[in-house]
Rosetta silent file (secondary structure, phi, psi, omega in degrees, C-alpha in Angstrom):
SEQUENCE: XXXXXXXXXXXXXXXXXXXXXXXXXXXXXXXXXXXXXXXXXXXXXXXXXXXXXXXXXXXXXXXXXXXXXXXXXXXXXXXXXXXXXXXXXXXXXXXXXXXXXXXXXXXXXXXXXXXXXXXXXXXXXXXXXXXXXXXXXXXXXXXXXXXXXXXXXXXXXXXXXXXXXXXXXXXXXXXXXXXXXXXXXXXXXXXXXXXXXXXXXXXXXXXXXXXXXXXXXXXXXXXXXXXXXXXXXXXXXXXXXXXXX
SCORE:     score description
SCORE:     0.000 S_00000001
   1 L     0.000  133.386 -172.963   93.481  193.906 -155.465 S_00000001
   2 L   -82.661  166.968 -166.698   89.609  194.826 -154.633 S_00000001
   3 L   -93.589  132.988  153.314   88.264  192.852 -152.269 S_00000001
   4 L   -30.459  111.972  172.533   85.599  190.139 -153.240 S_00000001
   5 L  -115.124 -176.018  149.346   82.198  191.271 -152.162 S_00000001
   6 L   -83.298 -150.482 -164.383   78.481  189.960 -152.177 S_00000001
   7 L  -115.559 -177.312  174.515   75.825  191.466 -154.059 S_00000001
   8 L   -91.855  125.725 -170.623   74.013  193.898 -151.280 S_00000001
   9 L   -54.275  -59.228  179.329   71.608  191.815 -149.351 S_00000001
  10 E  -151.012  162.344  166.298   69.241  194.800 -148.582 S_00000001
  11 E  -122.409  142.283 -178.435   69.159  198.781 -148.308 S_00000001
  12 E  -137.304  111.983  179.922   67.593  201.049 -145.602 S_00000001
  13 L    57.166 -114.835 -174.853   67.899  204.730 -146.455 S_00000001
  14 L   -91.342  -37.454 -168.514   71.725  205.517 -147.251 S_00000001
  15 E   -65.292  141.441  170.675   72.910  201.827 -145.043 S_00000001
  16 E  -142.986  130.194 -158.233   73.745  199.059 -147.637 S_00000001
  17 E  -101.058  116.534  177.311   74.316  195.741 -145.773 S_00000001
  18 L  -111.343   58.335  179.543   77.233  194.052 -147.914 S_00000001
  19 L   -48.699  116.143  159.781   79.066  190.958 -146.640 S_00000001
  20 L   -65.861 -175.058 -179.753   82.619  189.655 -148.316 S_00000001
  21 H   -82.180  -49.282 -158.361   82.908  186.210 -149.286 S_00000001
  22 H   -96.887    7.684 -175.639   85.406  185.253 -147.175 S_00000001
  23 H   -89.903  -65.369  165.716   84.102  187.374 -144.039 S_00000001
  24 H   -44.084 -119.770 -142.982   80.352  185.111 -144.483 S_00000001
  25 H     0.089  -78.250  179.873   82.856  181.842 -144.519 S_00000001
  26 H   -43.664  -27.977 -169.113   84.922  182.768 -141.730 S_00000001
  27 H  -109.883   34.151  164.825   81.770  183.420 -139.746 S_00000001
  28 H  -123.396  -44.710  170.008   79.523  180.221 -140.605 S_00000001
  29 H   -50.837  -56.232  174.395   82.742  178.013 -140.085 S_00000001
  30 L   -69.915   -8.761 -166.527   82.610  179.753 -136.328 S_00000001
  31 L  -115.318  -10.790 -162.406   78.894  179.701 -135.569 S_00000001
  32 L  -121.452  -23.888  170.306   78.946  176.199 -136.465 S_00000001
  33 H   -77.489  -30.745 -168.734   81.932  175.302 -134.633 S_00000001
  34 H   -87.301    8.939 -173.638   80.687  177.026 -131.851 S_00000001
  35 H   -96.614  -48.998 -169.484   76.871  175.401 -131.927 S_00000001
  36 H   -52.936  -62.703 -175.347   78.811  172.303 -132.455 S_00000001
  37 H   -63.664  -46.994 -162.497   80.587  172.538 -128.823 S_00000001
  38 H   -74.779  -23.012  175.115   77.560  173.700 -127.252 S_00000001
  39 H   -70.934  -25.318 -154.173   75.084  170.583 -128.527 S_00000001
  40 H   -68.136  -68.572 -177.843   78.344  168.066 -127.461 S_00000001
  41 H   -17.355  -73.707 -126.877   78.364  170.231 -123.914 S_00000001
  42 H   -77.400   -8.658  169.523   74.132  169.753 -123.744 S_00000001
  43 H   -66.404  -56.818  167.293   75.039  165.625 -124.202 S_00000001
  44 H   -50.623  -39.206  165.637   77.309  165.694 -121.511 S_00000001
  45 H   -48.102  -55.649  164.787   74.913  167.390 -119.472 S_00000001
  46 H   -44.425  -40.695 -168.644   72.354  164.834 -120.172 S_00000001
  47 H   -88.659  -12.559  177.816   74.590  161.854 -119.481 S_00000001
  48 H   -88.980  -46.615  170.083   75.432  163.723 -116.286 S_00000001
  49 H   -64.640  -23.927  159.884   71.724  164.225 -114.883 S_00000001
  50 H   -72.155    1.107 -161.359   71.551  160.080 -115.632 S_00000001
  51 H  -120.445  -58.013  167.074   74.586  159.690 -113.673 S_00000001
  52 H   -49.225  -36.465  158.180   73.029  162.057 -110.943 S_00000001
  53 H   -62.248  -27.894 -177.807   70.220  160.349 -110.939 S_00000001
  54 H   -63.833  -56.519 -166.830   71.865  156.781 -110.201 S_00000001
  55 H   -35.473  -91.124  155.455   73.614  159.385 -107.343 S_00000001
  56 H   -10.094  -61.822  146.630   70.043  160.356 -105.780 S_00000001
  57 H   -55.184   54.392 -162.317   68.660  156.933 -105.879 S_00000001
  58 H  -179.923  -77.497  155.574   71.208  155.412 -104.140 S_00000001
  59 H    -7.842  -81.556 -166.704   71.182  158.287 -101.502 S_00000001
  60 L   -82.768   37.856  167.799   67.510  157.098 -100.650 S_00000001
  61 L  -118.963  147.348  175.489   68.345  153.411 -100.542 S_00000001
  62 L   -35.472 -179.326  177.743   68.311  151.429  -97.210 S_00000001
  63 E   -79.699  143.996 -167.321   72.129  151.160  -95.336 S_00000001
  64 E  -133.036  150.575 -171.800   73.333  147.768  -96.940 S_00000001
  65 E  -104.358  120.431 -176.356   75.430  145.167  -94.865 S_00000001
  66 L  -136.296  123.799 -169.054   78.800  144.945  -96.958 S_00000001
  67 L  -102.933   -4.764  179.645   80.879  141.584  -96.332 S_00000001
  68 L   119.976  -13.682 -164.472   83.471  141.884  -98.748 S_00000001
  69 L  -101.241    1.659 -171.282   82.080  140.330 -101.298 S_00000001
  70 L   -64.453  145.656  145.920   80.317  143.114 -103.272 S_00000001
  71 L   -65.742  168.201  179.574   81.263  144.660 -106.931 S_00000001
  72 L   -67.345  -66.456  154.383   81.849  148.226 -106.971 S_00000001
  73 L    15.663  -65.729 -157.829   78.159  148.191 -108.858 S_00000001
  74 L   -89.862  -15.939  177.684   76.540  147.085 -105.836 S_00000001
  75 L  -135.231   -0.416 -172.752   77.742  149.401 -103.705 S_00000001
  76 L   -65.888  104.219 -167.325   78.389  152.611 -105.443 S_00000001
  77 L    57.701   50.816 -153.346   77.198  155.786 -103.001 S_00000001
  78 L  -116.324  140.604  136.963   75.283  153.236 -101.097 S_00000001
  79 E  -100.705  147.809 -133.165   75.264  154.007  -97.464 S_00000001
  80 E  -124.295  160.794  171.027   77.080  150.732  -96.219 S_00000001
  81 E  -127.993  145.887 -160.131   77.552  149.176  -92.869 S_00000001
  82 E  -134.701  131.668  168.975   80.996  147.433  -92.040 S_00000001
  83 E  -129.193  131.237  170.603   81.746  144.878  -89.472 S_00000001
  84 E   178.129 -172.071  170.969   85.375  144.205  -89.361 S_00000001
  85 E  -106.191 -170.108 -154.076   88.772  145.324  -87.621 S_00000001
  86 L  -130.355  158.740  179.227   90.860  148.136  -87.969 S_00000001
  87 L  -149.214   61.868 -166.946   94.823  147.476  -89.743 S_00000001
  88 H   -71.234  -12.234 -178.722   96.365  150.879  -88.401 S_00000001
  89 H   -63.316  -21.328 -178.348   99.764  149.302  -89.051 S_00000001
  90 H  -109.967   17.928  177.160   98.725  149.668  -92.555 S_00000001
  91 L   -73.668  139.071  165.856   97.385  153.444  -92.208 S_00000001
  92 L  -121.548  168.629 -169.743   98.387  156.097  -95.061 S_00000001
  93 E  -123.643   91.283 -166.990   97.955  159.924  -94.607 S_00000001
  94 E   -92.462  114.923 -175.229   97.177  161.567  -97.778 S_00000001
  95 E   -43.296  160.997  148.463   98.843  165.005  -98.239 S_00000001
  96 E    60.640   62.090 -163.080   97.743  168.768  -99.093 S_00000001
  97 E  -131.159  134.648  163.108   93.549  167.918  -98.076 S_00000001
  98 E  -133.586  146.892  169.923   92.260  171.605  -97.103 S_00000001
  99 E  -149.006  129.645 -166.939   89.238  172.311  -94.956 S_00000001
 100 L    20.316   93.389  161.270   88.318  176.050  -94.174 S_00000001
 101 L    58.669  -38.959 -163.706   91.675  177.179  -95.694 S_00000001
 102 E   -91.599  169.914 -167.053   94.184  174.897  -93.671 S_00000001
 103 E   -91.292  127.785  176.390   96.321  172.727  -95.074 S_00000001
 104 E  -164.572 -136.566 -164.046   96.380  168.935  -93.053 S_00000001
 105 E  -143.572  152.890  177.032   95.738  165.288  -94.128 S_00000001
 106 E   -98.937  107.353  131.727   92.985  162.326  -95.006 S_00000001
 107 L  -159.388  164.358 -166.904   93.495  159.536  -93.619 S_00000001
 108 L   -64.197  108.896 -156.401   92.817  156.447  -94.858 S_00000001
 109 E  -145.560  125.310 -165.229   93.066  153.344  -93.174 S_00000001
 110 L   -82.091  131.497  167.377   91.975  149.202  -94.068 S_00000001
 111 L   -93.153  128.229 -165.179   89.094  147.498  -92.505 S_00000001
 112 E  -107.795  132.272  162.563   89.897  143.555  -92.931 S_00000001
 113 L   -70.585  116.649 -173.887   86.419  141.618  -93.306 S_00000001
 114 L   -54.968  134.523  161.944   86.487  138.779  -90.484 S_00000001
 115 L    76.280   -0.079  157.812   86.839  135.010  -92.292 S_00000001
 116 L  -140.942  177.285  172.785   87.940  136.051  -95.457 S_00000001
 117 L   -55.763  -15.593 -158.828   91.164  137.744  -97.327 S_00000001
 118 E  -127.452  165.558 -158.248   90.070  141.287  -98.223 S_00000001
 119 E  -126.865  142.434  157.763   89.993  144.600  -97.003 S_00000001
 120 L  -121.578   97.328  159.479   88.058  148.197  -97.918 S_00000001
 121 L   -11.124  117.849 -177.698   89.874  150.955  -97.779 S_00000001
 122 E  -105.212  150.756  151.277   88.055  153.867  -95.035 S_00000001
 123 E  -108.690  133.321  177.654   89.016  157.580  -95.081 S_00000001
 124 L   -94.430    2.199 -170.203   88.216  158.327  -91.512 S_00000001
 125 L   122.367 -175.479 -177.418   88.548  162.164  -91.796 S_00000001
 126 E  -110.359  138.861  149.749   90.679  165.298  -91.878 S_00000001
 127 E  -134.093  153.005 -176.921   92.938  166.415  -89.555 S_00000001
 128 E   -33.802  164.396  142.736   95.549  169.423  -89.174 S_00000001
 129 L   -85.037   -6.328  159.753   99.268  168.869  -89.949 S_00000001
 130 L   -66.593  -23.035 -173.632   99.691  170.203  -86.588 S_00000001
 131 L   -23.039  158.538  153.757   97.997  166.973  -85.401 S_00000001
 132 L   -77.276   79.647 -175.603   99.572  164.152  -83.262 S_00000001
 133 H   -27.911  -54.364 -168.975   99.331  161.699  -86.233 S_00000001
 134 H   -46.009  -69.898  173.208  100.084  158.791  -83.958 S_00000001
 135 H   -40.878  -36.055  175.665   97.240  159.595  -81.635 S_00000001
 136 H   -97.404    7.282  158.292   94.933  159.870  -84.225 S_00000001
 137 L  -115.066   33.185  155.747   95.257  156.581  -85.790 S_00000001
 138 L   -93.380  160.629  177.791   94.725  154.883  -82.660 S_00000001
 139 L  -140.328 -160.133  168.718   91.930  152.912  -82.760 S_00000001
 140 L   -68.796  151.519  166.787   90.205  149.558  -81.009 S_00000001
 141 L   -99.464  175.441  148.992   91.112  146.297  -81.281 S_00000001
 142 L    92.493 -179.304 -175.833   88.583  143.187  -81.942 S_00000001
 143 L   -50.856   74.402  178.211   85.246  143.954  -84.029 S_00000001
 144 E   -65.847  145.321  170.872   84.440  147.109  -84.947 S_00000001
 145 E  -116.106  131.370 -163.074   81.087  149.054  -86.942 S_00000001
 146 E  -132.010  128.316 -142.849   81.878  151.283  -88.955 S_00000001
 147 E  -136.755  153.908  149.340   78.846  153.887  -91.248 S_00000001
 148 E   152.747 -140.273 -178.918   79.663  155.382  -94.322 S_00000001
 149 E  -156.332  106.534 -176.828   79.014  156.051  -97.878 S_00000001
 150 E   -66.223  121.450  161.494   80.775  153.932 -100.252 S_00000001
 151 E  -148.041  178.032 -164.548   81.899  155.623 -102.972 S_00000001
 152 L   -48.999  155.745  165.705   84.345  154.946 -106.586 S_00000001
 153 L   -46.413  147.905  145.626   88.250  154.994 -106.252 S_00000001
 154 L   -23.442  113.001  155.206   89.804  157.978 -106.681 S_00000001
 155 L   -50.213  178.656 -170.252   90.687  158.880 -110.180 S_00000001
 156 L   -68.091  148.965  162.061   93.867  159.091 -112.069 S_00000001
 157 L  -111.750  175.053  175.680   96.096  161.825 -111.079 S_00000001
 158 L  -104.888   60.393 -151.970   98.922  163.993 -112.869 S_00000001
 159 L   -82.353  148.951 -168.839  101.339  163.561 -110.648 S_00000001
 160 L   -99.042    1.916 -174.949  104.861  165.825 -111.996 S_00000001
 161 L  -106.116  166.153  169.653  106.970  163.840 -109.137 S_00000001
 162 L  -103.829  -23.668 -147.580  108.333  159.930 -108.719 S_00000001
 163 L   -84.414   62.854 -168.939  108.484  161.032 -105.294 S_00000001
 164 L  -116.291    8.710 -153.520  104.848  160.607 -104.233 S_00000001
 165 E  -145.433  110.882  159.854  104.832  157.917 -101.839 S_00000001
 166 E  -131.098  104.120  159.367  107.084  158.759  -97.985 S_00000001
 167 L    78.848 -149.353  140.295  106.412  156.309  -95.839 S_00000001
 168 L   -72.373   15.433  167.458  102.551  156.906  -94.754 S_00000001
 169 E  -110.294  112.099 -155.113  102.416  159.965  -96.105 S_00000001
 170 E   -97.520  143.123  148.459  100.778  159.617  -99.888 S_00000001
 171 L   -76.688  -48.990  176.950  100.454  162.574 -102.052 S_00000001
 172 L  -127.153  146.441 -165.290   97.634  160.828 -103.602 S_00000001
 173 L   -95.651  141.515 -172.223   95.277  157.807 -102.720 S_00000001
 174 L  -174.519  105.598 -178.757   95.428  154.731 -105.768 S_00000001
 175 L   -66.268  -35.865  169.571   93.390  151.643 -104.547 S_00000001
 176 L   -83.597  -11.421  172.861   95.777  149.401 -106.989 S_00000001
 177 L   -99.802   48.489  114.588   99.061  151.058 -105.749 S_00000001
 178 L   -75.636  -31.682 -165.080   97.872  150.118 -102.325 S_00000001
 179 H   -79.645  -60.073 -176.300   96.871  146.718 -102.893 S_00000001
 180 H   -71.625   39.064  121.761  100.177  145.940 -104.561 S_00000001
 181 H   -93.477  -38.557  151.617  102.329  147.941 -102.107 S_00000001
 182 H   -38.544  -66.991  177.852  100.628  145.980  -99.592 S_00000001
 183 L    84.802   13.605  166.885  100.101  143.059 -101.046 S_00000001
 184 L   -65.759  130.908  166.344   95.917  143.145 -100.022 S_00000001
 185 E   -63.095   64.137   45.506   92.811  141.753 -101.764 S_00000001
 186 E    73.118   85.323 -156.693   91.454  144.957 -101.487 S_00000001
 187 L   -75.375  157.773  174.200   87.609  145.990 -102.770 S_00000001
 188 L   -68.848   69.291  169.556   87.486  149.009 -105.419 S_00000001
 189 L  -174.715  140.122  164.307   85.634  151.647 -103.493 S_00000001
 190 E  -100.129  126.245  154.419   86.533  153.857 -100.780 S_00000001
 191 E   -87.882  130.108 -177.949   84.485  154.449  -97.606 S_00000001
 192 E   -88.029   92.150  170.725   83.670  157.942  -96.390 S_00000001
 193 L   -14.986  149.928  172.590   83.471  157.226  -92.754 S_00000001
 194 L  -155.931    1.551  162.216   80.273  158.872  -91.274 S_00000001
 195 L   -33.154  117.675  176.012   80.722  156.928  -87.508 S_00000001
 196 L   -83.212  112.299 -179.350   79.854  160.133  -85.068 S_00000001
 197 L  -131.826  139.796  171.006   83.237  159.041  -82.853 S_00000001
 198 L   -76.354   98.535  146.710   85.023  161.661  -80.170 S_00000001
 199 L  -148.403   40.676  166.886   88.558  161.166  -81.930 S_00000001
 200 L    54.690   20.827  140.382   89.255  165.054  -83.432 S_00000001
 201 L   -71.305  142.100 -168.052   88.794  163.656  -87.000 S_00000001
 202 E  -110.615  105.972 -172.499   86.775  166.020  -88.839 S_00000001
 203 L   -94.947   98.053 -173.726   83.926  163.902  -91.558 S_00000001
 204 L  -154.934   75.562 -179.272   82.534  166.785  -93.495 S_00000001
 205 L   -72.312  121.407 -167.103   81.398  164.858  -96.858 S_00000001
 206 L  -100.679  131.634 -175.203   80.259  166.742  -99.886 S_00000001
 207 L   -69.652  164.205  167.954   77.257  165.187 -101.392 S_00000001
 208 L   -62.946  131.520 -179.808   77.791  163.353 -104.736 S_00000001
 209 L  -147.607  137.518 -173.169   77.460  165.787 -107.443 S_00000001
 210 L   -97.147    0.531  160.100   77.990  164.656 -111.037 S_00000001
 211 L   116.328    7.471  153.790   78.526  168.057 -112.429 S_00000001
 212 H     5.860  -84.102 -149.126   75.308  169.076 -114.116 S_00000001
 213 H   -97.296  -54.998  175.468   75.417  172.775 -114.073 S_00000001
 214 H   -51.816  -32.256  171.761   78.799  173.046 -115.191 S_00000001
 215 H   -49.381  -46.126 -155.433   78.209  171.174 -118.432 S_00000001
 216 H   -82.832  -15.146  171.515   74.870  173.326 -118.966 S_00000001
 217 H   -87.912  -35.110 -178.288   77.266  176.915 -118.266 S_00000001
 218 H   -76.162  -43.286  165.590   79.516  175.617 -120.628 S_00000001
 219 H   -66.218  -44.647  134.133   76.629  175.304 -123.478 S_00000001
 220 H     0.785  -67.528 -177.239   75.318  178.376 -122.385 S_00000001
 221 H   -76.249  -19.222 -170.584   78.629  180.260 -123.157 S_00000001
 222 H  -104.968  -24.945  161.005   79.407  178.768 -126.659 S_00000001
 223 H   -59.060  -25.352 -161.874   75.525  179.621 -127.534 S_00000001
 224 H   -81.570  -52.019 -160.748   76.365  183.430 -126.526 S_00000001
 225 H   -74.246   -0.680  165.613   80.085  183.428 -128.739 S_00000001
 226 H   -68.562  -62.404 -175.484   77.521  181.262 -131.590 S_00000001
 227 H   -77.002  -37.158 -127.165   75.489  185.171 -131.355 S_00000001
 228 H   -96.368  -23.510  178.841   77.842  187.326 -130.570 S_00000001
 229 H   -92.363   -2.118  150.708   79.511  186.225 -133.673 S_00000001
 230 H  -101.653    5.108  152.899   76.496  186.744 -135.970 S_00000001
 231 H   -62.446  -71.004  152.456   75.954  190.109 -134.298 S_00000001
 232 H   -17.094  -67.474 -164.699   79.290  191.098 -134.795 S_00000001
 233 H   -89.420  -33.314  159.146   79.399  190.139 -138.383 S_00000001
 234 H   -58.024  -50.242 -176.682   75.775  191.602 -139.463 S_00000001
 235 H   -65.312  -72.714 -164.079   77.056  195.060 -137.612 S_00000001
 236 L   -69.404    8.478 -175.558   80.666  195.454 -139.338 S_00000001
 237 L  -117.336    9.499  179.800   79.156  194.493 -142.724 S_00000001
 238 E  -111.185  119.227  145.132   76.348  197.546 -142.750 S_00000001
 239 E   -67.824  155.797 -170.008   77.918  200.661 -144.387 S_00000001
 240 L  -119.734  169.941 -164.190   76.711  204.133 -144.728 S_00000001
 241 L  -147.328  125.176  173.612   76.872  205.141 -148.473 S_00000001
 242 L   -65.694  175.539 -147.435   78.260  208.886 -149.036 S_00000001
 243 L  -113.037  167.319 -170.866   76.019  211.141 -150.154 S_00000001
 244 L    83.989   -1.976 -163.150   74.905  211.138 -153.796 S_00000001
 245 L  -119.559    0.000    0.000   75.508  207.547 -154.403 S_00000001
């Protein structure tokens, strides 16, 4: 059966540029899917530099005095100041944390706010898995200050185990399966400790980054396969014409 063609769009010397019908489809369906991904990308990107910005502004706001009583809102990448006690009895050690290559642990430990019920989660640093664990969750008793930069829970994980919870050793940190394993009133936000204290925990914080430039490489690349796929189809659809015709 011959194949459905167009009429020839234009001729230059012997070249006659000739599309099929269903080659033109196939390639307008893809340039459109692929424009389509790259405007959605340049949205996220957008919604991400408003998100960064919130970051940045927040950065450059005084240290805030946080008593417990704060929404996550109110405190999100704020750097916060904590007066409270330490509840190492209630320390977890959250697995497979790397820092220049080795493998060791976060951990994470409750600060109880004096005169009321609830507690904010700290991560106090990284340490080896050679560590002394013990030793490095001792801490003071009686009123403690505490620095750091409040920032959202952890998100969900995928975990492929039941088994994620031994003891104090966590695979993954989840602010409501603490509270409820616990039983603690418990604020939504995790503090990144930033106290300069001699106790071999290592506080090496990655600024907040909402992800900007990956969004805008990802629009980037679906604009290239948007041309590459009208190059491609303008090239394999110009013919040479034999001679005499």
């Amino acid at each position: 059966m011959p194949s459905v063609t167009m009429p020839p769009v234009f001729r230059f010397g012997r070249f006659v540029y000739r599309p099929k019908w269903m080659t033109t489809l196939a390639t307008i369906a893809m340039v459109a899917l692929a424009l389509t991904a790259a405007q959605w990308q340049q949205g996220r990107a957008q919604q991400k530099r408003t998100l960064q910005a919130r970051y940045d502004l927040a950065e450059q706001q005084p240290r805030r005095l946080v008593v417990g009583t704060e929404t996550l809102q109110q405190v999100a990448y704020r750097h916060v100041r904590l007066l409270g006690s330490w509840v190492p009895e209630k320390a977890i050690w959250i697995d497979n944390r790397t820092h220049q290559g080795l493998a060791g642990y976060h951990l994470i430990m409750p600060l109880h706010f004096p005169g009321t019920d609830r507690y904010v989660l700290i991560n106090r640093g990284w340490v080896p898995r050679s560590a002394n664990l013990a030793r490095m969750a001792a801490v003071p008793d009686g009123l403690v200050e505490v620095l750091g930069r409040s920032v959202p829970p952890p998100g969900s994980y995928v975990e492929l185990s039941q088994q994620t919870v031994s003891g104090p050793i966590w695979q993954n940190l989840s602010v409501e399966r603490y509270a409820r394993r616990y039983v603690m009133s418990v604020m939504p936000v995790l503090v990144e400790q930033a106290s300069s204290k001699d106790d071999g925990l290592i506080r090496e914080w990655k600024k907040p980054d909402a992800g900007v430039h990956k969004h805008v490489a990802y629009a980037v690349q679906w604009y290239c396969i948007a041309l590459a796929v009208v190059v491609l189809y303008v090239v394999l659809n110009i013919k040479r014409q034999p001679v005499g015709q």
